[in-house]
VOKE-916542 format. One line per 8 residues: number of its first residue (from 1); for each residue x, y, z of N, C-alpha, C, O. Coordinates in pm, whole numbers, padded with zeros to 5 digits, m for minus. Layout:
% VOKE-916542
NUM = X,Y,Z,X,Y,Z,X,Y,Z,X,Y,Z; ...
END
This chain:
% VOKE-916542
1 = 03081,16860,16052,03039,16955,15948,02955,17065,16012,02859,17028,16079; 02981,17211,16000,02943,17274,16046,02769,17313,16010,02721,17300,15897; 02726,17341,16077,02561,17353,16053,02515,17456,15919,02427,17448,15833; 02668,17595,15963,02590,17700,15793,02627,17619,15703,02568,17652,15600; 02714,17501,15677,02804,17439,15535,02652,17325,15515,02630,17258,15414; 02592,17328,15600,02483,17161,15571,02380,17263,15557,02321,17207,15465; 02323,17351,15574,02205,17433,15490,02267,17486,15378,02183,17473,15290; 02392,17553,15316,02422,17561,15179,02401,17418,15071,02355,17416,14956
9 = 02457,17294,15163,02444,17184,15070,02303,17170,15035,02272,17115,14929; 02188,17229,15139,02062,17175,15089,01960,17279,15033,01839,17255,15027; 02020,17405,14991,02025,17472,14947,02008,17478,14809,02065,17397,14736; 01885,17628,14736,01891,17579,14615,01989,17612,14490,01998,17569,14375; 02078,17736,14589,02180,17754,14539,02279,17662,14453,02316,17668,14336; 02310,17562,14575,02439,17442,14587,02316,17318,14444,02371,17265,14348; 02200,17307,14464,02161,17220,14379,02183,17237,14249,02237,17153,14177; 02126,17386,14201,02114,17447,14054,02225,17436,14010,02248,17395,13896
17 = 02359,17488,14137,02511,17453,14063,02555,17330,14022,02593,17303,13908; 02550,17258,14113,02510,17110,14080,02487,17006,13953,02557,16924,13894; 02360,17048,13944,02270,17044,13827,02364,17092,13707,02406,17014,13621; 02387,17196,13709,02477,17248,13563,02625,17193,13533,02665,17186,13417; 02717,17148,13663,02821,17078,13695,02788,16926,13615,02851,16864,13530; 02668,16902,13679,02650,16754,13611,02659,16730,13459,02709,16641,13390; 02579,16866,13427,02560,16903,13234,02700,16887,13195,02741,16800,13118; 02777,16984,13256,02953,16962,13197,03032,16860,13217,03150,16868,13182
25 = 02983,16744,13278,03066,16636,13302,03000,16546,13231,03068,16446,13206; 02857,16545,13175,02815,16513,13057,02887,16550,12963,02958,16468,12905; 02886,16634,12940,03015,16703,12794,03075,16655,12798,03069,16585,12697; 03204,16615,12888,03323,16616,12919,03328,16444,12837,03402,16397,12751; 03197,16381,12924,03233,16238,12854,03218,16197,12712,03258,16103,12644; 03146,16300,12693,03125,16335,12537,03225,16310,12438,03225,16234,12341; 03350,16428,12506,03456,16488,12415,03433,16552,12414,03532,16626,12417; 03283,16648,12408,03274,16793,12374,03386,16926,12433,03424,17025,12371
33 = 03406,16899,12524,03488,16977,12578,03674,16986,12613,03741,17082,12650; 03705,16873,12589,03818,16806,12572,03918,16826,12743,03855,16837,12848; 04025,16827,12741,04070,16857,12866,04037,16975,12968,04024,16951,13088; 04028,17080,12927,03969,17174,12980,03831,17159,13090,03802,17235,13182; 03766,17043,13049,03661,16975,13106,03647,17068,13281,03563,17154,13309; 03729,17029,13349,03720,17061,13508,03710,17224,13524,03635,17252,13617; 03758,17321,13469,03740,17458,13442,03615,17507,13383,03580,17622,13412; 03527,17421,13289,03418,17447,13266,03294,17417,13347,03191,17478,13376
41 = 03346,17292,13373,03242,17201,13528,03237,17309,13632,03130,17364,13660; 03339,17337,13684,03330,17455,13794,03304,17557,13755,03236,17615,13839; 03329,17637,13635,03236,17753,13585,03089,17770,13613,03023,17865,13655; 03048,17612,13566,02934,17595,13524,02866,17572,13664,02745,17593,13656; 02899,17541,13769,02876,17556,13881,02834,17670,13945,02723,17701,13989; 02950,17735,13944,02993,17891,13970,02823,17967,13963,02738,18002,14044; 02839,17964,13832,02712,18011,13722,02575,17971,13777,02486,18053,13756; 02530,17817,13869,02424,17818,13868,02399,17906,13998,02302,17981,14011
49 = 02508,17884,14102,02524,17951,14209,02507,18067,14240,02433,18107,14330; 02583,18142,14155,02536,18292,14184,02431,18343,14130,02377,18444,14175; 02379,18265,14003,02262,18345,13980,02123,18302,14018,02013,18351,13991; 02163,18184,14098,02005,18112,14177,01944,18210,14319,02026,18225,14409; 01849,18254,14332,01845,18345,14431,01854,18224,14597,01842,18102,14611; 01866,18280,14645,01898,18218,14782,01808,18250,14845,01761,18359,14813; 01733,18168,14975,01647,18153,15034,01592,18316,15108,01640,18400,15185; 01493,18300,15047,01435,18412,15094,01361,18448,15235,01256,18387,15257
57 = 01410,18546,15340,01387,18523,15418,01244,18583,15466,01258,18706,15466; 01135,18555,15500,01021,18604,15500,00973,18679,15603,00930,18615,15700; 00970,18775,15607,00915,18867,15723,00776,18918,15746,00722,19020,15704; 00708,18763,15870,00562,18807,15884,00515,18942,15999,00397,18978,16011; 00595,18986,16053,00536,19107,16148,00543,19232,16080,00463,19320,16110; 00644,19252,15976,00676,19383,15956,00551,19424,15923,00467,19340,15893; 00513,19588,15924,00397,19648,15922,00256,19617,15984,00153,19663,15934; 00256,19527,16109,00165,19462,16165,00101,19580,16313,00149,19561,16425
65 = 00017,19669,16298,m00018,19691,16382,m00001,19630,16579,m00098,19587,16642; 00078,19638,16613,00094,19546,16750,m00051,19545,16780,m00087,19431,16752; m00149,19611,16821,m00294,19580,16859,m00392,19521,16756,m00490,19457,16793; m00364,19544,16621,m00459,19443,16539,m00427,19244,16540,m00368,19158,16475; m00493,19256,16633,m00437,19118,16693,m00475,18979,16556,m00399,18887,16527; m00599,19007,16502,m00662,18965,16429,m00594,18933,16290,m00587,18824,16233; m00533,19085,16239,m00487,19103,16152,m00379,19057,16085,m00364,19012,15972; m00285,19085,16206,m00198,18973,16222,m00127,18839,16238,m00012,18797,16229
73 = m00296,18772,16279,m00261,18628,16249,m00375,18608,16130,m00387,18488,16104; m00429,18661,16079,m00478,18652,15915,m00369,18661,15806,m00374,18596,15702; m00256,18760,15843,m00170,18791,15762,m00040,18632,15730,00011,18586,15628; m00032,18600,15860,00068,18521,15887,00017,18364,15811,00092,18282,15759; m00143,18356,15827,m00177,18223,15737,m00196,18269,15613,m00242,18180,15543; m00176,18391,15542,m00191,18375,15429,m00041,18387,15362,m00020,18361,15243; 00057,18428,15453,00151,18397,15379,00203,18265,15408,00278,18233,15315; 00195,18166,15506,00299,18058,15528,00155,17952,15441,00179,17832,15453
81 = 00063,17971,15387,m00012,17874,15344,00054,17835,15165,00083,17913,15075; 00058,17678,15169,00164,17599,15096,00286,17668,15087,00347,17699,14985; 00320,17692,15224,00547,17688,15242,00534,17627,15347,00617,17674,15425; 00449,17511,15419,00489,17480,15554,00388,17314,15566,00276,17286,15523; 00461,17255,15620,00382,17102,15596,00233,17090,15691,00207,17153,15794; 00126,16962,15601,00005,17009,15696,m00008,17021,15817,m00103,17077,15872; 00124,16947,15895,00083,16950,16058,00163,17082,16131,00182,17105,16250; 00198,17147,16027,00231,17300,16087,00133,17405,16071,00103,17477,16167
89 = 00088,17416,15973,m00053,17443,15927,m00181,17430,16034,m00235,17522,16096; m00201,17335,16036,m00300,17311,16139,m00264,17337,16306,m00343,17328,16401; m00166,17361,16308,m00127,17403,16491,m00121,17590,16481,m00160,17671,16564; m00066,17610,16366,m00102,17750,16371,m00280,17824,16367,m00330,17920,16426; m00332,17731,16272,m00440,17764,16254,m00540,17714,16376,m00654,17760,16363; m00521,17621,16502,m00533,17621,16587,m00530,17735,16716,m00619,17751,16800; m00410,17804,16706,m00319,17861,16758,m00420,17984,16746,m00463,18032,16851; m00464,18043,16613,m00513,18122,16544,m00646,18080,16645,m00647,18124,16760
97 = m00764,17986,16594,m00882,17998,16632,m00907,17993,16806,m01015,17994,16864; m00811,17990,16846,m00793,18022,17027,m00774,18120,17038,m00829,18146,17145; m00723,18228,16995,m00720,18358,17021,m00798,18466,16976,m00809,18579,17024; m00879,18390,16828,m01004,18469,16757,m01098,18456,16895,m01149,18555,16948; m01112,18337,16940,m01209,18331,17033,m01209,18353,17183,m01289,18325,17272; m01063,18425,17180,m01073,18530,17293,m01091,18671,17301,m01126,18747,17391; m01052,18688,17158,m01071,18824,17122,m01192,18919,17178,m01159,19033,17214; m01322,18883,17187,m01471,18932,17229,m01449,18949,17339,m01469,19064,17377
105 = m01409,18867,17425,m01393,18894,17586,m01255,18943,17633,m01231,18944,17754; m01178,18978,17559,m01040,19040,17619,m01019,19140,17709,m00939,19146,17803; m01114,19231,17661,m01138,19323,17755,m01179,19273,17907,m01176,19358,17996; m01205,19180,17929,m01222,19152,18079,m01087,19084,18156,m01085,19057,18276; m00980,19063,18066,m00836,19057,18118,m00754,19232,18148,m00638,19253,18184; m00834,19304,18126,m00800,19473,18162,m00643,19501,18134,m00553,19422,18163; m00629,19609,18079,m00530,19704,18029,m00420,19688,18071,m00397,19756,18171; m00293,19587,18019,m00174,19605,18106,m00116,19445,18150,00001,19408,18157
113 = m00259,19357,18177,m00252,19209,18282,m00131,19167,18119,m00093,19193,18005; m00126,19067,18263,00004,18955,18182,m00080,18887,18072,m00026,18854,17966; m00198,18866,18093,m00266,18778,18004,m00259,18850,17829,m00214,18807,17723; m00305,18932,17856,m00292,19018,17726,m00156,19035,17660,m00136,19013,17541; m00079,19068,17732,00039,19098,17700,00080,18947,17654,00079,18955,17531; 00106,18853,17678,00072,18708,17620,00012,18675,17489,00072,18607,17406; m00113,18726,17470,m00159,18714,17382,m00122,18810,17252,m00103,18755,17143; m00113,18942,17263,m00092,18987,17166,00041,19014,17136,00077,19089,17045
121 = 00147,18927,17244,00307,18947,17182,00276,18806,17100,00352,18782,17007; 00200,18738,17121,00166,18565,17065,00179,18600,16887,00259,18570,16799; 00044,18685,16895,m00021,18689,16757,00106,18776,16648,00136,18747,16532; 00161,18889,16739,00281,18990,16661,00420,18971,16639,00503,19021,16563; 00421,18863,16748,00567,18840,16781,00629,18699,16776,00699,18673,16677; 00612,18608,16870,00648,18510,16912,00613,18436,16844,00709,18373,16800; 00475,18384,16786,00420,18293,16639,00492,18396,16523,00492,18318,16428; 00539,18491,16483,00601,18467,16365,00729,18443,16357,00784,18373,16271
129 = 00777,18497,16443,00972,18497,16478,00982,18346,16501,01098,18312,16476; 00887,18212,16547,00932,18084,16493,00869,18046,16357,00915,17935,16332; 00803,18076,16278,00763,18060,16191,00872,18124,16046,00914,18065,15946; 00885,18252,16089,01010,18310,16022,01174,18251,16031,01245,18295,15941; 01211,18200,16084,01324,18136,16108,01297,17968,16047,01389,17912,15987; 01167,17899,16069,01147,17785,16009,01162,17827,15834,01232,17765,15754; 01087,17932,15804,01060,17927,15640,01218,17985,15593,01247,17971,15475; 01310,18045,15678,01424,18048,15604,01511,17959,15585,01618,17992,15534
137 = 01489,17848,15616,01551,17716,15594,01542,17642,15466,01435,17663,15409; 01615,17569,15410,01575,17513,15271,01479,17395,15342,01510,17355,15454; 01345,17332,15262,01292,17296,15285,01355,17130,15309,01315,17072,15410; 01421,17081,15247,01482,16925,15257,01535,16948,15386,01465,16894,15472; 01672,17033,15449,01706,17082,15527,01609,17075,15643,01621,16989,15730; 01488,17189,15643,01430,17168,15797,01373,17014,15776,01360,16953,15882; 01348,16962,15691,01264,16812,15729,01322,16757,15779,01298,16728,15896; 01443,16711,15707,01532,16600,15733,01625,16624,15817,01635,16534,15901
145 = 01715,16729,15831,01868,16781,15920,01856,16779,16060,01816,16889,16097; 01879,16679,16183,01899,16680,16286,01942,16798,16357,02048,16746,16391; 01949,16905,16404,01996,17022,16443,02029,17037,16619,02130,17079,16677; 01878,16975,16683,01926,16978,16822,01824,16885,16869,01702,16898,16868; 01956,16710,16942,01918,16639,17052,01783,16542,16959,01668,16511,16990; 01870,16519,16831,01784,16453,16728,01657,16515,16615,01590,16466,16524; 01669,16653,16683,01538,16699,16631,01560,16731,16471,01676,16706,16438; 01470,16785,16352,01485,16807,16306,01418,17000,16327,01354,17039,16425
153 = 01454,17076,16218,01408,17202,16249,01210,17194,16219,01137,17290,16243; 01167,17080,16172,01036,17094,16155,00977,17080,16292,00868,17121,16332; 01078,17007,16360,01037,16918,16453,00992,17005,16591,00891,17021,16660; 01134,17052,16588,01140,17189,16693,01064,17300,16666,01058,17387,16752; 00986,17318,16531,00883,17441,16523,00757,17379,16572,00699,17461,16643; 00695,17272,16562,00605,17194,16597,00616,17195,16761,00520,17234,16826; 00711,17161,16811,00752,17144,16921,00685,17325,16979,00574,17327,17033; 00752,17445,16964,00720,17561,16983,00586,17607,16946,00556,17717,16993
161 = 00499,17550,16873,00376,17590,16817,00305,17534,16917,00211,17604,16953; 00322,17382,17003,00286,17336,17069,00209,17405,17220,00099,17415,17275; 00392,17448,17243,00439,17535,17407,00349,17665,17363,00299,17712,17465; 00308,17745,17234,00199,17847,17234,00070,17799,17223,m00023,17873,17256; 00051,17698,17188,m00092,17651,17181,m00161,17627,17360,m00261,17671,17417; m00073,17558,17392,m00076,17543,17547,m00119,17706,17626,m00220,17744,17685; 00004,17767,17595,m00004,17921,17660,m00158,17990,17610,m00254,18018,17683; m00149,18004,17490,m00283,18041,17474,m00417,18000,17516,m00506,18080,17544
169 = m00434,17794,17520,m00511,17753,17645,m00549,17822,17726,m00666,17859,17736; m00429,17863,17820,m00453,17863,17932,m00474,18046,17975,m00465,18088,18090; m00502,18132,17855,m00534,18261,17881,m00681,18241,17847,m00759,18315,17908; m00751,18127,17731,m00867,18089,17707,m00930,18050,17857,m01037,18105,17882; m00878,17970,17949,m00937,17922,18038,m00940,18024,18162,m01026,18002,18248; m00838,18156,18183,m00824,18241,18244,m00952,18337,18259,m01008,18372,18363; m00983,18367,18133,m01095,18436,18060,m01208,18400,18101,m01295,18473,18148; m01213,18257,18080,m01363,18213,18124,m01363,18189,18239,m01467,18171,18304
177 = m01214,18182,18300,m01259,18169,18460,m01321,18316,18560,m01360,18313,18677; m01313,18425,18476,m01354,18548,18521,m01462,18559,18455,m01536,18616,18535; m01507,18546,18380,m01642,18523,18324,m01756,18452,18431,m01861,18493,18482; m01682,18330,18437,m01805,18242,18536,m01773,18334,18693,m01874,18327,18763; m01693,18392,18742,m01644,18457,18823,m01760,18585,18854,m01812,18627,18958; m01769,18620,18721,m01855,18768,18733,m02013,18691,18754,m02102,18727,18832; m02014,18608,18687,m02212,18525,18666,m02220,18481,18799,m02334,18459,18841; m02130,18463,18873,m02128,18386,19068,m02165,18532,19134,m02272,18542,19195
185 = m02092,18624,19124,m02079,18706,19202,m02223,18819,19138,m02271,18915,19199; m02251,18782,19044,m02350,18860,18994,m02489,18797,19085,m02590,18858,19122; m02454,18659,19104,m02538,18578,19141,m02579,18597,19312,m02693,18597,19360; m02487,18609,19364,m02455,18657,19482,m02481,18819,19549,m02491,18838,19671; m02487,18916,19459,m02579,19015,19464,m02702,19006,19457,m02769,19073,19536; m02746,18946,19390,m02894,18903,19338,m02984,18814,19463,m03105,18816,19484; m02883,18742,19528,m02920,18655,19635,m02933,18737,19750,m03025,18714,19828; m02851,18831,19773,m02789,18944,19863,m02973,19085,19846,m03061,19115,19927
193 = m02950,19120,19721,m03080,19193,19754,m03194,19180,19718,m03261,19283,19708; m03250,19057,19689,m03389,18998,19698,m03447,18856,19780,m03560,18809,19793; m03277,18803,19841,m03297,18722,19943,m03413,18600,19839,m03454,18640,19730; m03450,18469,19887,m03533,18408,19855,m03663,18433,19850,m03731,18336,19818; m03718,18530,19871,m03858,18585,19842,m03865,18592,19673,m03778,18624,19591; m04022,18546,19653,m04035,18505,19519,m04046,18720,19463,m04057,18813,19543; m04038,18727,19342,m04000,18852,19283,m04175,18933,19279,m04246,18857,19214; m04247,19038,19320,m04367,19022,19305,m04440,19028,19143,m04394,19125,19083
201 = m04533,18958,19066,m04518,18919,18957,m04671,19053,18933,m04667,19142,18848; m04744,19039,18992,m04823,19173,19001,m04780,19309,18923,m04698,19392,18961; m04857,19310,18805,m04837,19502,18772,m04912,19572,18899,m05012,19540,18963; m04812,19689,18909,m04862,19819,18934,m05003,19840,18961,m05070,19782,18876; m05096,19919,19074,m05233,19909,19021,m05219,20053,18954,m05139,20143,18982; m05317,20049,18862,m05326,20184,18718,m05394,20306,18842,m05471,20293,18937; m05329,20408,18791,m05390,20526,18846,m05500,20576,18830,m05536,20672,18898; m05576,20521,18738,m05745,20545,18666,m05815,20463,18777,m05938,20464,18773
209 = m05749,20385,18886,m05874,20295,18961,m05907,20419,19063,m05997,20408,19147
END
């Protein structure tokens, strides 16, 4: 069975039709409807189908400043908050408080480095384009539907939220490794032009003596 035919079945399209199919085969056992029965069942199908809207596909980057780094992952938890189960939730919002808290010191990854560029394709790009492809899925569908090597599609967004949580780590630990980098070498000047001689603690004598 092909993969687009098993997201229509779980679909709320295929249910609502469903649902109304079932109503007419209620009838049918009725009498209400007499032979004709199977022409109305599939009408009635027809009917829930086309007029059920179909999964809406959600688009978290559009209008996202690429440099409001912030903004953009504020935007992204307020729309996927209750469409996404708690342990997706919490890796984004993870995901999120690692990069708020690089934000202050970014500037010491300078204009251009890979690190940045990492981070803010993270926040604009790469966290929503899996997040956007998870929420266009019918929800039974990503839980349950095996898709790839057993996974389910929840499984594999979890899985990817993961591989950015990691990446982002490790621009957190980049950061502070130039940080403690600058406090050594700051340290090392300091050693460099006052040598171990204590600092003289003596004011000035006043020009009135």
């Amino acid at each position: 069975m092909s993969d687009g035919l098993m997201r229509y079945l779980y679909s709320r399209k295929n249910i609502v039709g469903s649902l109304l199919a079932l109503v007419g085969l209620g009838l049918s056992f009725t009498g209400m409807i007499g032979a004709v029965w199977p022409v109305i069942v599939a009408g009635l199908y027809l009917i829930g189908a086309l007029v059920t809207p179909g999964n809406k596909k959600i688009d978290l980057s559009a209008g996202f400043d690429p440099k409001d780094v912030e903004h953009a992952l504020d935007t992204q938890v307020r729309i996927i908050t209750g469409k996404v189960p708690p342990e997706v939730m919490a890796k984004v919002l993870k995901i999120r408080q690692i990069i708020i808290g690089i934000l202050p010191r970014s500037g010491n990854l300078g204009p251009g480095s890979p690190e940045l560029f990492v981070l803010e394709r993270t926040a604009t790009n790469y966290l929503p384009t899996s997040l956007e492809a998870y929420l266009s899925l019918p929800r039974a569908y990503a839980t349950l539907h095996p898709v790839q090597e057993g996974k389910t599609p929840k499984e594999i967004l979890l899985d990817q939220l993961t591989l950015l949580e990691s990446k982002m780590n490790e621009v957190a630990d980049d950061v502070h490794r130039r940080d403690s980098d600058r406090l050594l070498s700051n340290g090392r000047f300091l050693e460099e032009r006052f040598g171990r001689s204590p600092l003289p603690l003596k004011p000035p004598p006043s020009s009135e003596e």
